[in-house]
Backbone as CSV, one residue per row, in Angstrom:
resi,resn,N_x,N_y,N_z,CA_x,CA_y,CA_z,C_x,C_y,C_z
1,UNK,-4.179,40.745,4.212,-3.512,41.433,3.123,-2.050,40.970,3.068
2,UNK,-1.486,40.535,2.101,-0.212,40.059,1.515,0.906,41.250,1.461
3,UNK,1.950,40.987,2.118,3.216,41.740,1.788,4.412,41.275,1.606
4,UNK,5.189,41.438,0.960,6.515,41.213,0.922,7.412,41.307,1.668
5,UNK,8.270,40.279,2.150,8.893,40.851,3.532,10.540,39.624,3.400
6,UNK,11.821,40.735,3.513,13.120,39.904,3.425,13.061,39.571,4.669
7,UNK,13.195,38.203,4.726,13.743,37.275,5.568,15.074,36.736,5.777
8,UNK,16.220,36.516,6.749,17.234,36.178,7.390,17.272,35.507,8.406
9,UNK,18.364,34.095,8.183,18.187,33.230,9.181,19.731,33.188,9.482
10,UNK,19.742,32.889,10.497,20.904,32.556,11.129,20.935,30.982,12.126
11,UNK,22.591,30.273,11.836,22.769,29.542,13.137,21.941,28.605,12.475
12,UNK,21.095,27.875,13.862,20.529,27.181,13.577,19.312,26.898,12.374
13,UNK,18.739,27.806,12.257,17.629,28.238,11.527,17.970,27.979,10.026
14,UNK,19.416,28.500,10.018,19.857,28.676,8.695,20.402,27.347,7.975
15,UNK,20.643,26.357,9.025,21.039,25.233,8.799,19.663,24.777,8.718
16,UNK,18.346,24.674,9.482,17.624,23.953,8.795,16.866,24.325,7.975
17,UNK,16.409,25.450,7.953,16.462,25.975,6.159,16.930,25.696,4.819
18,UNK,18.345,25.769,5.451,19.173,25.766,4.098,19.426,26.670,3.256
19,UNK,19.020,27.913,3.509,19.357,28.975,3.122,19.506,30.306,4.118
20,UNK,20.404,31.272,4.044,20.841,32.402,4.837,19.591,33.091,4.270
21,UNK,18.808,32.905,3.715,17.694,34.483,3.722,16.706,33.877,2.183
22,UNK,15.233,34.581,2.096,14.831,34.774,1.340,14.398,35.871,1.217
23,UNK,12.878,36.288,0.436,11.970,37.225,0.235,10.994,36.146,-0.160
24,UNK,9.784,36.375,0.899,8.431,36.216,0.652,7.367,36.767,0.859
25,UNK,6.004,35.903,0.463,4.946,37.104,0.592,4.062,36.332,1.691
26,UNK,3.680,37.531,2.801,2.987,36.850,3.889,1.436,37.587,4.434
27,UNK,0.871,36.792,5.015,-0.221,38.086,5.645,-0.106,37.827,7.107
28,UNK,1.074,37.697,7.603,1.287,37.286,9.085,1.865,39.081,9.345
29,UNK,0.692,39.810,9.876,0.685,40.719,10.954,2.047,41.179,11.637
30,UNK,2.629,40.269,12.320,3.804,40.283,13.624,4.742,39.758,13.268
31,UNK,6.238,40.051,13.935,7.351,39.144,13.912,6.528,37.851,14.689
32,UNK,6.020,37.472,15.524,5.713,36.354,16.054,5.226,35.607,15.077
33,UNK,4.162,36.199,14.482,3.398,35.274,13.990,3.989,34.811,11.765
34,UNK,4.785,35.755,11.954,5.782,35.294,10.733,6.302,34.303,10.943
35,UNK,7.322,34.141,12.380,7.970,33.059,12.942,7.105,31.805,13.174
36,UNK,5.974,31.824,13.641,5.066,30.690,13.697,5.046,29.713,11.591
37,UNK,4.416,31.218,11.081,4.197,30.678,9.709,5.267,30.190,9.024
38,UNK,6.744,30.408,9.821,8.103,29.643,9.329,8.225,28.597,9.454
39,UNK,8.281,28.499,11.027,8.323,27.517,12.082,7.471,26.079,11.081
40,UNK,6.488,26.650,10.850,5.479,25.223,10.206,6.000,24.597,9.146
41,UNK,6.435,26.079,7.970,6.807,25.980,7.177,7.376,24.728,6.683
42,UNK,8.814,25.252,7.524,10.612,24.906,7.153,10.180,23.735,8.924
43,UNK,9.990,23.260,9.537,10.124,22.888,10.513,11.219,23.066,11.472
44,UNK,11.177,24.149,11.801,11.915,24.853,12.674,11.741,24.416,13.951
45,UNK,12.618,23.866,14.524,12.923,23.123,15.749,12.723,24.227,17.326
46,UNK,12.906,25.585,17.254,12.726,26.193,17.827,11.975,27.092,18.369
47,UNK,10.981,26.549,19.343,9.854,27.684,19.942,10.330,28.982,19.893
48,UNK,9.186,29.827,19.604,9.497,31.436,19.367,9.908,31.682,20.423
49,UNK,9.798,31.705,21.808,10.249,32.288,22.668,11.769,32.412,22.898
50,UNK,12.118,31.145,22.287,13.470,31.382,22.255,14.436,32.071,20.923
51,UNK,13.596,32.840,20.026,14.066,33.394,18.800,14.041,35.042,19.426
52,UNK,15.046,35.893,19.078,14.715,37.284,19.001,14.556,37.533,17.634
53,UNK,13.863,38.610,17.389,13.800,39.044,16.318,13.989,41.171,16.119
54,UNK,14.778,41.091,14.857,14.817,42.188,14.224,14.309,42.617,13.320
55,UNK,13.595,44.038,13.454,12.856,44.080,12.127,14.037,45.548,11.336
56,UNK,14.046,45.707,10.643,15.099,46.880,9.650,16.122,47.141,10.907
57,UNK,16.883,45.930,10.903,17.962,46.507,11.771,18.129,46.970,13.461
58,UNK,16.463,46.650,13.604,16.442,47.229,15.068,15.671,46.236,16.131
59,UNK,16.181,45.615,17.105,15.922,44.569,17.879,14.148,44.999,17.951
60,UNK,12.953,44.306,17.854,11.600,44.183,18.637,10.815,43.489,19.296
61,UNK,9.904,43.689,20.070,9.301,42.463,20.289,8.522,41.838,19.899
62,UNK,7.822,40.644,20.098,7.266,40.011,19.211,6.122,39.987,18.715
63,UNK,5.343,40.937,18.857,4.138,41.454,18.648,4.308,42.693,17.437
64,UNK,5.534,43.137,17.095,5.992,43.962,16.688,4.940,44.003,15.115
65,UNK,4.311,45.262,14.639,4.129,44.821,13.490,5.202,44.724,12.242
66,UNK,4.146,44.050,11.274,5.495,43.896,10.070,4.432,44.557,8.714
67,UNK,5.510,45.508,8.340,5.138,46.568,6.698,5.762,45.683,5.843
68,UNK,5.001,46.186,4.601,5.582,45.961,3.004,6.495,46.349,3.190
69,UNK,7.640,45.775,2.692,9.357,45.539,2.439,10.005,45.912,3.542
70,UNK,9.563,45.321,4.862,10.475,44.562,6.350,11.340,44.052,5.778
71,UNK,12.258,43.850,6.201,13.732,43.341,6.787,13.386,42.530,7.712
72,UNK,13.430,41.317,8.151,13.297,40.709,9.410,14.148,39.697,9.489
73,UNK,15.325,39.792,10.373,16.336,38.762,10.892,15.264,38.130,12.373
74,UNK,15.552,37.101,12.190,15.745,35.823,13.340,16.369,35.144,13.764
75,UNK,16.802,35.434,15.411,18.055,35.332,15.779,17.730,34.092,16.798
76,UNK,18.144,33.190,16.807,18.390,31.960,17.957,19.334,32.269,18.805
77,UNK,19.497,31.457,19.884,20.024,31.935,21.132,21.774,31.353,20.974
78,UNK,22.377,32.364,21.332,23.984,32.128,20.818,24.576,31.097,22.117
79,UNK,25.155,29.918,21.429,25.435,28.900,22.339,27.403,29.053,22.442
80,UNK,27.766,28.933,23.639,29.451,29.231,23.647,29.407,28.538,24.507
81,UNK,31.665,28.475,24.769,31.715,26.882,25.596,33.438,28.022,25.792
């Protein structure tokens, strides 16, 4: 079953995207498995394990399910020097 779900990228993600965020329609169950159906997508350079993800604002894990009109940020791992 198909839902609508805002998407947000950051960092890296967002650079290979090319865009800070959409809205699409998915039947991917989980933050994981959204991230997989990205990952293929957009060729996202980064294994899930190393992505956290948020769904409406609130850190989950990756099994987490995902409702009609989620919020879901994906966060890559913050690199400093």
């Amino acid at each position: 079953m198909n839902k609508t779900i805002s998407v947000q990228y950051f960092a890296i993600l967002r650079e290979q995207r090319g865009l800070s965020g959409e809205t699409i329609p998915t039947a991917a169950a989980t933050a994981a498995a959204l991230y997989e159906e990205l990952r293929v997508r957009h060729g996202f350079t980064l294994p899930a394990e190393r992505v956290r993800a948020a769904i409406n604002e609130e850190f989950v894990a990756a099994e987490a399910p995902l409702r009609e009109g989620d919020r879901i940020v994906f966060i890559p791992p913050v690199a400093g020097g």
